[in-house]
C-alpha positions as CSV (number, residue, x, y, z in Angstrom):
1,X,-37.9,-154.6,-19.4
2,X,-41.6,-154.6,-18.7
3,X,-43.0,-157.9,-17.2
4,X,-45.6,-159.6,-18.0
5,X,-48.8,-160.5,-15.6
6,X,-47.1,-164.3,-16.0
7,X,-43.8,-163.4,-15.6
8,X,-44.2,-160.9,-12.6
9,X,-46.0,-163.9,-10.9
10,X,-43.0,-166.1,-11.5
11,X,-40.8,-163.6,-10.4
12,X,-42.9,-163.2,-7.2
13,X,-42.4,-166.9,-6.7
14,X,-38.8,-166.7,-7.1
15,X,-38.2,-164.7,-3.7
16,X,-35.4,-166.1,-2.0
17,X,-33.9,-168.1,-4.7
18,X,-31.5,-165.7,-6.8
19,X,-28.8,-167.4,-4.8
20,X,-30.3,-170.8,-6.6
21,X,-30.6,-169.6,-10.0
22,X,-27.2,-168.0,-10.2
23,X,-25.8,-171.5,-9.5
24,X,-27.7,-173.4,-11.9
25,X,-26.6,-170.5,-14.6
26,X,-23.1,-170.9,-13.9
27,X,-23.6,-175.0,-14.2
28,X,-25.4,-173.6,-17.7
29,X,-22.5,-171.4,-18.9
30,X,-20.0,-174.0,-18.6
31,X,-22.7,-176.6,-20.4
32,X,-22.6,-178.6,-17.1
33,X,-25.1,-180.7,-15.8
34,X,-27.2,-180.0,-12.8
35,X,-29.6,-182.1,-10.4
36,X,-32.1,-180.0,-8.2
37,X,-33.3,-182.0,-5.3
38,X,-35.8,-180.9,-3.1
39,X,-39.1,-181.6,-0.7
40,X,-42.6,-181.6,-2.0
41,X,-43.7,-178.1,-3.2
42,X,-40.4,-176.3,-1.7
43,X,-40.5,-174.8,-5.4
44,X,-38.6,-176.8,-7.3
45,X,-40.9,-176.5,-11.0
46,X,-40.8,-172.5,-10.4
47,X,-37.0,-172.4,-10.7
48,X,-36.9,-174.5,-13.7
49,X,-39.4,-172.2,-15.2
50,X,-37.7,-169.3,-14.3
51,X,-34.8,-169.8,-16.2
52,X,-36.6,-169.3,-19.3
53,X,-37.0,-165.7,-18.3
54,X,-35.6,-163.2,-21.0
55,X,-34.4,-160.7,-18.0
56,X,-32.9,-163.8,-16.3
57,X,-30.9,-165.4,-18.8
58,X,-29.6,-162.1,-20.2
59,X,-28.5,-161.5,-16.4
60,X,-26.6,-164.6,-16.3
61,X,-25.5,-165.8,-19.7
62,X,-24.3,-162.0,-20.8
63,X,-25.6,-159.8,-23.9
64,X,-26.1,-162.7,-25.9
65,X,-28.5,-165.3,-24.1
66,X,-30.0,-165.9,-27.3
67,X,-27.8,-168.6,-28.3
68,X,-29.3,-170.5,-25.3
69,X,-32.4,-172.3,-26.0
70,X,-34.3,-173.6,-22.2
71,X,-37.0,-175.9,-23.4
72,X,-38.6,-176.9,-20.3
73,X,-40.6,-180.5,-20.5
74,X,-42.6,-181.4,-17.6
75,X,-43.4,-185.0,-17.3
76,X,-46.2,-185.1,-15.7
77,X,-47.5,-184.0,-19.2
78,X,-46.2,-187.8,-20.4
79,X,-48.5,-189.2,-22.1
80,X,-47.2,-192.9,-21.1
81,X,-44.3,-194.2,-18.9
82,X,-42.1,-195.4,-21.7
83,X,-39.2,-194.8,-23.9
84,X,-41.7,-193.6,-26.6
85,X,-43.9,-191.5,-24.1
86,X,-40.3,-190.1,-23.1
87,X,-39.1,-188.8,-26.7
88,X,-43.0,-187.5,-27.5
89,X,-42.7,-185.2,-24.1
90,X,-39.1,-183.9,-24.9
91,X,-39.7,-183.4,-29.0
92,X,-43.2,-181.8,-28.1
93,X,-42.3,-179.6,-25.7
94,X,-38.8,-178.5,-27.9
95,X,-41.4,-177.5,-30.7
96,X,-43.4,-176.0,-28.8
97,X,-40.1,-173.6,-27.3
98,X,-38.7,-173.3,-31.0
99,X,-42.4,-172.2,-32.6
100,X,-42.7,-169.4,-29.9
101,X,-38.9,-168.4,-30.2
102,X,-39.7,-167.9,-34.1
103,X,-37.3,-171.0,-35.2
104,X,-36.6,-171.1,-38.8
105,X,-39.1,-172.9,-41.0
106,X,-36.3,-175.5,-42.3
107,X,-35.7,-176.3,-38.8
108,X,-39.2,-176.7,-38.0
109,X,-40.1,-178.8,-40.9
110,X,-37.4,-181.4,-39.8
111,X,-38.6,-181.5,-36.7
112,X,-42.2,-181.5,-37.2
113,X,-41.5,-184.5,-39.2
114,X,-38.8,-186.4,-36.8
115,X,-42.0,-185.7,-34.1
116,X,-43.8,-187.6,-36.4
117,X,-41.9,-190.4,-36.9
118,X,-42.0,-190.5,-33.1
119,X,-45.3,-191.0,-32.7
120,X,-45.8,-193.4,-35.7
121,X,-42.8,-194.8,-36.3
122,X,-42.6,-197.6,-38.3
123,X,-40.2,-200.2,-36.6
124,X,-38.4,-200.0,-32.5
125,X,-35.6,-198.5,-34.3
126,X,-37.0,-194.9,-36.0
127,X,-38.3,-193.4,-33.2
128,X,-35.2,-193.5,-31.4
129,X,-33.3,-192.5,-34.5
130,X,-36.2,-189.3,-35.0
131,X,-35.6,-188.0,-31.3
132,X,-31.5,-188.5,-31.9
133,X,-32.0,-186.3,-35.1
134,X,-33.9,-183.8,-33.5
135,X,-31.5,-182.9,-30.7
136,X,-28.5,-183.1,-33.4
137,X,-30.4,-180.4,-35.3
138,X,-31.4,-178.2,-32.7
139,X,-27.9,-178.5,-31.2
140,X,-26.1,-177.3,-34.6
141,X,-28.9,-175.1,-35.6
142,X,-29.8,-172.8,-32.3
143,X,-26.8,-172.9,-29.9
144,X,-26.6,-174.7,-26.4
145,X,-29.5,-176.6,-26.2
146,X,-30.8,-176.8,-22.3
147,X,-33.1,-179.5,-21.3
148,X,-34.9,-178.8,-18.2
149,X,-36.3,-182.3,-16.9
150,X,-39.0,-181.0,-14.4
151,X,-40.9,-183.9,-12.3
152,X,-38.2,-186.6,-13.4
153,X,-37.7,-188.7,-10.5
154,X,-40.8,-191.6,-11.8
155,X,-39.0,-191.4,-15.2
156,X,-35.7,-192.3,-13.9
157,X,-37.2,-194.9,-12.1
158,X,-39.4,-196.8,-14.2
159,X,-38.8,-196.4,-18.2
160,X,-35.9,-198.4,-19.8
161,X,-32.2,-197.4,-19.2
162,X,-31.3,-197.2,-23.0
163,X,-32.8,-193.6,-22.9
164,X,-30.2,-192.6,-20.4
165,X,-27.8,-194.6,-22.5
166,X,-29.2,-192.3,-25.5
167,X,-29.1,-188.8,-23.3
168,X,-25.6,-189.6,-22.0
169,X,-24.2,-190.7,-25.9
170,X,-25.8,-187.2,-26.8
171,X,-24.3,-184.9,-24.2
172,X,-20.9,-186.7,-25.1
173,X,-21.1,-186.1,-28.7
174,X,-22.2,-182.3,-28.3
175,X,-20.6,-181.2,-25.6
176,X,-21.1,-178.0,-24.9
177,X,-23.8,-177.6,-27.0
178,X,-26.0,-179.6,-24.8
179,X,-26.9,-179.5,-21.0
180,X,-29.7,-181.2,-19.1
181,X,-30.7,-179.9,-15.5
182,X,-33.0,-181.9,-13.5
183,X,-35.4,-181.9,-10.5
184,X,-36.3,-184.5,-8.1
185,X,-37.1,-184.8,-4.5
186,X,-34.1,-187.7,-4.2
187,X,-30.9,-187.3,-5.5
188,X,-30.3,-189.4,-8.6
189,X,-28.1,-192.0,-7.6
190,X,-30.6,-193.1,-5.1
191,X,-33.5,-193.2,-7.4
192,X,-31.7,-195.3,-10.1
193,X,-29.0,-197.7,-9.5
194,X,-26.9,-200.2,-12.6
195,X,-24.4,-199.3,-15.0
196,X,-26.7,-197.6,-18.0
197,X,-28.4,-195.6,-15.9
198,X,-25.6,-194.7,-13.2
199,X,-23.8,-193.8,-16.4
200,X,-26.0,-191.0,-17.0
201,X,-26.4,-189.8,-13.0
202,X,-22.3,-189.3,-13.7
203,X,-23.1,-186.2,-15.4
204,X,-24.8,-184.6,-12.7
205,X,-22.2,-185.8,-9.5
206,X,-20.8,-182.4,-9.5
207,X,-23.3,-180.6,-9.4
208,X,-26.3,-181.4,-7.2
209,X,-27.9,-178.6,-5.7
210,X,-30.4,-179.3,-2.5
211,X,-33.1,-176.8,-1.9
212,X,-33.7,-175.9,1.4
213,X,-36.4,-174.3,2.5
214,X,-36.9,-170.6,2.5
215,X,-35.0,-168.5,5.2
216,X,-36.7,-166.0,7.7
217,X,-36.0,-163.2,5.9
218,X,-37.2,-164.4,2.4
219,X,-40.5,-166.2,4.0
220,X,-41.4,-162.7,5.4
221,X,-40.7,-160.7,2.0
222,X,-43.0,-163.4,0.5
223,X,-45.7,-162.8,2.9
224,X,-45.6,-159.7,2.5
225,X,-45.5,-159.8,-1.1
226,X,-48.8,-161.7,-1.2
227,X,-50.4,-159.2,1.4
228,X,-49.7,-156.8,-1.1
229,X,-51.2,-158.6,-3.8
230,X,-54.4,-159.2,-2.0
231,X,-55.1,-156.2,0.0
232,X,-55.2,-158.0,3.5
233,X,-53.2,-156.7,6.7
234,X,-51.4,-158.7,8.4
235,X,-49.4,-157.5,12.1
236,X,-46.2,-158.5,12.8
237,X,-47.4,-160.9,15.4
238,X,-49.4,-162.3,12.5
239,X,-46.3,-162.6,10.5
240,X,-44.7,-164.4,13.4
241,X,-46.9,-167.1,13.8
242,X,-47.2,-167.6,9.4
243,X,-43.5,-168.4,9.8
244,X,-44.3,-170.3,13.2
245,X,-46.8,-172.5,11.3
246,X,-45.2,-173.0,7.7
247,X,-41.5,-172.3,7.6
248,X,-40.0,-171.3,4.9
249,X,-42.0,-173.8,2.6
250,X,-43.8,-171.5,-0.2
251,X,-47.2,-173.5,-0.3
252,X,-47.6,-174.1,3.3
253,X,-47.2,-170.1,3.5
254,X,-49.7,-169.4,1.3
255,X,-52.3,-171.6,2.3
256,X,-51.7,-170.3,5.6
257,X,-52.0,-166.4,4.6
258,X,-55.1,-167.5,2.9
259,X,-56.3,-169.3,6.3
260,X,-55.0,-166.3,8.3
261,X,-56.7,-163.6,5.7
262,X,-60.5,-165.5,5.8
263,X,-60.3,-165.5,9.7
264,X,-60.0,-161.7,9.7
265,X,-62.8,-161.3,7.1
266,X,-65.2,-163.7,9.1
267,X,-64.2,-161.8,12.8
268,X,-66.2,-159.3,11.3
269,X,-69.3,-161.1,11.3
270,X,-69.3,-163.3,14.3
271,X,-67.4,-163.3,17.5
272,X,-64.8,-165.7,17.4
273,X,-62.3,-163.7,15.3
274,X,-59.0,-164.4,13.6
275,X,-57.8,-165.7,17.3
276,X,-54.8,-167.5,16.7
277,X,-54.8,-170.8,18.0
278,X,-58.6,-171.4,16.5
279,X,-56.8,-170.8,13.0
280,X,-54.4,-173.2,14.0
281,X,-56.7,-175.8,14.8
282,X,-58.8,-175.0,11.4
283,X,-55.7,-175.1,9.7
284,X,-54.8,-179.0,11.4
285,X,-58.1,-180.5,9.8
286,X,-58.0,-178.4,6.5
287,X,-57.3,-181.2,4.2
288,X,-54.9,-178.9,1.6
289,X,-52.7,-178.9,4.6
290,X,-53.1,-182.5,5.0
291,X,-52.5,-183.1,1.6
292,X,-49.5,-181.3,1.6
293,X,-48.2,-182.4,4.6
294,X,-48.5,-186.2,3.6
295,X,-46.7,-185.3,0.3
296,X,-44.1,-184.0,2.4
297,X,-43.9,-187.5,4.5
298,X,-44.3,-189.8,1.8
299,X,-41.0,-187.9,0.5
300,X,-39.4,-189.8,3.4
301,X,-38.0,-192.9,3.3
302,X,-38.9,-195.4,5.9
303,X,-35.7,-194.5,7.5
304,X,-36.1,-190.9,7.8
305,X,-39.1,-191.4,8.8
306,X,-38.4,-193.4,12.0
307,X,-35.3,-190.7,12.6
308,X,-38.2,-187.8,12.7
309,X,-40.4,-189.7,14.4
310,X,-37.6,-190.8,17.1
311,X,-36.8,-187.0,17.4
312,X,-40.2,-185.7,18.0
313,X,-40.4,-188.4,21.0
314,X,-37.2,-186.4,22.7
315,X,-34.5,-189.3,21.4
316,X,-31.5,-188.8,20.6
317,X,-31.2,-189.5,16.4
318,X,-27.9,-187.6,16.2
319,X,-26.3,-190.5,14.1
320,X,-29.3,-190.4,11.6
321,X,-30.2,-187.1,11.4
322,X,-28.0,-186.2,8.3
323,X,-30.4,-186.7,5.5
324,X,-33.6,-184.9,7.2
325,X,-30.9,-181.9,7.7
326,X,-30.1,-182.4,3.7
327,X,-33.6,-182.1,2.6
328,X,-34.2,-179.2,5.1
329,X,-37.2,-181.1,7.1
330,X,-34.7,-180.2,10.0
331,X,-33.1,-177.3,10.9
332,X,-30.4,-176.6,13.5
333,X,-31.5,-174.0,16.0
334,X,-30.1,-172.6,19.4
335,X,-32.3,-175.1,21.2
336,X,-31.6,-178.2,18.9
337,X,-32.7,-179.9,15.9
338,X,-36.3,-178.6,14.7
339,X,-38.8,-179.4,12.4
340,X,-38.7,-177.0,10.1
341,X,-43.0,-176.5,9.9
342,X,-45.0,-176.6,13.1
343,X,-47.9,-178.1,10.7
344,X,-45.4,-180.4,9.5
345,X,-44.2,-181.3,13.0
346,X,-47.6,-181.8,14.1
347,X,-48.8,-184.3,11.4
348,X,-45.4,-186.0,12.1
349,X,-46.5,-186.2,16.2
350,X,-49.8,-187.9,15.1
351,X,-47.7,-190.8,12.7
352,X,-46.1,-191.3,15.8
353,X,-48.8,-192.6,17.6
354,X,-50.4,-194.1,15.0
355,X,-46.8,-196.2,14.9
356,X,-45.6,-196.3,18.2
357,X,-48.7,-195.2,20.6
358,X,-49.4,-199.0,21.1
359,X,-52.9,-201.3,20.7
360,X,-54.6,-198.9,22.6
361,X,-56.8,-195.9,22.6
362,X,-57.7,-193.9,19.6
363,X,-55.7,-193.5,16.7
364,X,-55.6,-191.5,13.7
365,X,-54.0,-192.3,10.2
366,X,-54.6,-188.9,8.8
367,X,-52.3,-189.7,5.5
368,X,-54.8,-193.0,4.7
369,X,-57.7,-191.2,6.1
370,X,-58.0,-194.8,8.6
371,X,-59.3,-194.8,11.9
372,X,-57.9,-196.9,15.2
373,X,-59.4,-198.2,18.0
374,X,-57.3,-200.8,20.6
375,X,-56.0,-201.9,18.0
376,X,-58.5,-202.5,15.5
377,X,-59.9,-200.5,12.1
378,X,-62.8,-198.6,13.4
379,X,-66.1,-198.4,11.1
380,X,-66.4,-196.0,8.3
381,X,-67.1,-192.4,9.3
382,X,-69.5,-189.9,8.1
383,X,-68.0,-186.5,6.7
384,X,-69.3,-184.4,9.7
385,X,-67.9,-187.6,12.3
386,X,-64.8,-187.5,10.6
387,X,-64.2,-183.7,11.2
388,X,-65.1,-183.9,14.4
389,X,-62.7,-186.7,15.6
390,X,-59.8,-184.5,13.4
391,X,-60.8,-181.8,15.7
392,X,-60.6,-183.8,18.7
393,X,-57.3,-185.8,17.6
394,X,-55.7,-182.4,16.5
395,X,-55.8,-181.2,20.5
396,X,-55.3,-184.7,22.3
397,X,-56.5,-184.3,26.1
398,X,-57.4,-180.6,25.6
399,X,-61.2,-179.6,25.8
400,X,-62.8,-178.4,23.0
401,X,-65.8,-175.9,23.5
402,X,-69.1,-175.5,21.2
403,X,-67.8,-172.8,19.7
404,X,-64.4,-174.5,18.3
405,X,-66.1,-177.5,17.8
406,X,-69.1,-175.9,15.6
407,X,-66.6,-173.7,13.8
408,X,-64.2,-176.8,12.8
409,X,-67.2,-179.2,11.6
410,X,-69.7,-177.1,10.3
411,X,-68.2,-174.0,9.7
412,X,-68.7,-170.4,10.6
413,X,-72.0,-169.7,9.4
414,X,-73.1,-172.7,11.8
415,X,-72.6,-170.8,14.9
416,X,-75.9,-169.6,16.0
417,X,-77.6,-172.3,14.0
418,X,-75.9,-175.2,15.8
419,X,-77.4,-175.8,19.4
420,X,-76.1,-178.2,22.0
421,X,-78.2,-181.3,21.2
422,X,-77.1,-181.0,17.6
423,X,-73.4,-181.2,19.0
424,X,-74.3,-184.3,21.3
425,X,-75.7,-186.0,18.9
426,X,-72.9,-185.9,16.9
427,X,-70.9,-187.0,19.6
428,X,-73.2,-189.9,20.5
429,X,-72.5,-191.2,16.6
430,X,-69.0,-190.6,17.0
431,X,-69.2,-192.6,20.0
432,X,-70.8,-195.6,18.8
433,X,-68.1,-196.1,16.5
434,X,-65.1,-195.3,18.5
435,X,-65.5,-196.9,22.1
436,X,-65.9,-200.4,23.1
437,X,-69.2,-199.3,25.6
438,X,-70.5,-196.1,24.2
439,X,-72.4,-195.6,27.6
440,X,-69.3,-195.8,29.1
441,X,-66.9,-193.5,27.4
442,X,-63.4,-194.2,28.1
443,X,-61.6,-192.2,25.0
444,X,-64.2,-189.2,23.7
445,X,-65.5,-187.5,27.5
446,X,-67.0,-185.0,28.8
447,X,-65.9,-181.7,30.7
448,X,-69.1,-180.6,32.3
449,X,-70.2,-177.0,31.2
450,X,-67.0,-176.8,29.1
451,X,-67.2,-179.1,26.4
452,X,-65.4,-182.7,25.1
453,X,-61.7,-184.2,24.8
454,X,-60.0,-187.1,23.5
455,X,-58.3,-189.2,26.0
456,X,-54.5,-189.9,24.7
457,X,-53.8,-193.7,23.6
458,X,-51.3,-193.2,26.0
């Protein structure tokens, strides 16, 4: 079967998770439930998506996957936070899957109309009833109706429990004819607790699937899949240090090929190069790897995040260490428990100081963007200040030279533009903001001839 542009992207996206999707199929043959739980970004939408694929459900559900309708509703599409915004997102994005599967007009007209009544419904009771309806309809009309319920962990949370009430009286009157599968970066019964609701999570006991992150072997054919896709060469050492950097976490990869990729194009026009550990110090202040990184941590509990923190510090969190191994943020190696991401582990090292370091020294917050000194919130930063102290935070009691420190702030283009008064200026504002006697530096120095460094707190 031929693929199309959007489906061939999906499929590229899918590397390493056929062992995933065969699972969640099987749950879907037998009209189980299923829960997908997994970290920020580790792909969790994509495999929801992907089982909409013709080639996949004919793979898995046999010569006849027709009589399975996927209607995947993303609710990050909700228009509100409430039992209403919850039936508008599932009846518009059913409609939506039935108009493109060429429904029936009979069963469109109903439930054009039931979505209707949703919207506009004239007392508390009819647009419960309309949404109730609909499903009935669909679920006599088309099959085994499959509800994927992408980005669902606020929704447990917040809106009232009669809709799981409502989902749960639904899948026991249809039975087989009706299956939900959901995804969340916390199992269920943590993000919900009390009888309606816990009612509901029943469904899915059985069948909770935790997405890890990707192994070696699949992280490399993704690379490689995206080299392909952009024309760049990468070597093998290259490769190394990706994985090195990013794990097997999808995004993290691909923001660092991209990093990776613009190095080599720009060694071609200056002389710094795609050397490795400048890339890796770009990559520490680039602020999609921030961004992504601080997802990642605010995934963590309070809990978890003391166990990581305790671990990166060389303690022993053997007692604790359970749910980070769960959620793959650690992995079990030869040498020990590791952080899965060496840009994850390296945001995590820098949240340790800014909780443990003590009332001293300098101390970034790189999550809330705040700044630390002995104790005390620093004044406001300018944008090319800020960078500078990321720069210098990033490589704590390590020199950095005019070259690194030009390329990190300014950029490239900078470097013959940029002379040294420029940079000490800079680090005279910086100063001013960051040390009790600017004209006595006891955090930001100097290395004579060589360049500056960042004193550690400790």
């Amino acid at each position: 079967m031929k693929q199309t542009n959007s489906s061939r992207e999906l499929a590229a996206e899918m590397i390493g998770r056929e062992h995933d999707v065969a699972y969640i199929m099987a749950c879907v043959a037998e009209a189980d439930c299923c829960s997908i739980v997994g970290m920020s970004n580790i792909g969790k939408s994509t495999l929801l998506r992907s089982l909409a694929l013709p080639e996949v459900r004919q793979e898995h559900l046999g010569p006849d996957p027709h009589k399975h309708v996927f209607v995947y509703v993303d609710f990050n599409l909700m228009l509100q936070m409430t039992e209403q915004g919850f039936y508008e997102v599932v009846l518009r994005s059913a409609r939506d899957t039935l108009e493109t599967g060429h429904a029936d007009g009979e069963l469109m007209a109903i439930m054009d109309q039931n979505y209707q009544t949703v919207i506009s419904p004239d007392s508390q009771f009819t647009g419960p009833l309309a949404f109730e309806k609909s499903l009935d309809t669909v679920c006599r009309k088309v099959g085994v109706l499959v509800l994927l319920l992408d980005e669902f962990d606020e929704v447990l949370g917040e809106i009232e429990p009669r809709v799981f009430v409502r989902l749960r009286a639904l899948k026991d009157k249809h039975g087989a004819r009706l299956c939900c599968v959901t995804a969340t970066g916390t199992p269920l019964v943590q993000i919900r607790r009390g009888r309606q609701a816990g009612e509901f999570c029943e469904l899915f006991a059985a069948h909770t699937r935790h997405l890890a992150p990707l192994s070696e072997t699949s992280a490399r054919e993704l690379i490689q899949d995206w080299v392909a896709q952009s024309g760049v060469e990468f070597t093998a050492g290259d490769t190394d240090v990706l994985l090195e950097w990013a794990g097997g976490h999808p995004v993290l990869l691909q923001v660092t090929c991209r990093f990776l990729a613009r190095a080599k194009e720009e060694a071609l026009f200056g002389p710094t190069g795609a050397d490795h550990s400048r890339v890796r110090e770009r990559l520490n202040s680039d602020a999609n790897v921030r961004l992504e990184c601080a997802k990642l941590w605010n995934d963590l509990n309070s809990n978890e995040q003391e166990t990581l923190i305790a671990l990166l510090g060389g303690e022993d969190v053997s007692a604790t260490l359970d749910p980070l191994l769960e959620k793959g943020i650690v992995l079990v190696s030869a040498e020990g428990p590791r952080v899965f991401a060496g840009l994850f582990a390296g945001f995590a090292r820098r949240q340790r100081l800014v909780r443990r370091g003590g009332p001293q020294g300098v101390r970034m917050d790189v999550e809330a963007g705040d700044i630390w000194v002995d104790g005390k919130l620093a004044l406001t930063l300018t944008d090319l200040e800020y960078k500078l102290l990321l720069l210098l935070y990033g490589r704590l009691d390590k020199i950095c030279g005019k070259y690194m420190i030009v390329e990190s702030v300014w950029g490239e283009s900078y470097i013959d533009e940029v002379d040294d008064a420029r940079i000490e200026k800079l680090v005279s504002r910086l100063r001013h903001k960051i040390e009790p006697v600017p004209e006595e530096p006891r955090y930001l120095t100097t290395v004579r001839g060589r360049g500056y460094k960042l004193i550690s707190p400790e």
